[in-house]
C-alpha positions, -999 to +999 in steps of 0.1 A: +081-128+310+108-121+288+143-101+298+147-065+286+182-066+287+186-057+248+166-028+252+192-012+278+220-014+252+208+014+232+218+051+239+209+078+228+227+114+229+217+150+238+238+165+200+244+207+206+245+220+173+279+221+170+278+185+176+293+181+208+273+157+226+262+168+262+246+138+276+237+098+267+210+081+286+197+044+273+165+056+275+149+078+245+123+096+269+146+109+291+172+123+264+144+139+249+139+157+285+174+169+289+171+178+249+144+205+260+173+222+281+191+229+250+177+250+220+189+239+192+198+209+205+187+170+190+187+133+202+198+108+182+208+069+188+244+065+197+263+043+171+270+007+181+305+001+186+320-019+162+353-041+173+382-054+149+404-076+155+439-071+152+462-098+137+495-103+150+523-087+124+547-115+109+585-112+121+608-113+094+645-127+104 
């Protein structure tokens, strides 16, 4: 049997219509519960995090 550890890095959020987001959960079923408590209120899949690298800035002498 295969992991489901991919699956688990997914989240989505409970978005108010103002956009402020009131909860993340990684599972889709159970943001769309919490959505419910909310009119107005959507899920949608968090945005995965993206990471630069910084260089190091020259020294000038």
């Amino acid at each position: 049997m295969g992991c489901a550890c991919n699956q688990r890095k997914k989240k989505f959020e409970v978005v108010l219509d103002g956009g402020k987001v009131v909860f993340e959960h990684p599972i889709k079923s159970t943001a769309d519960t919490v959505a419910r408590r909310y009119p107005g209120s959507t899920v949608r899949e968090q945005a995965p995090a993206t990471v630069t690298a910084r260089t190091p800035t020259a020294k000038t002498i």
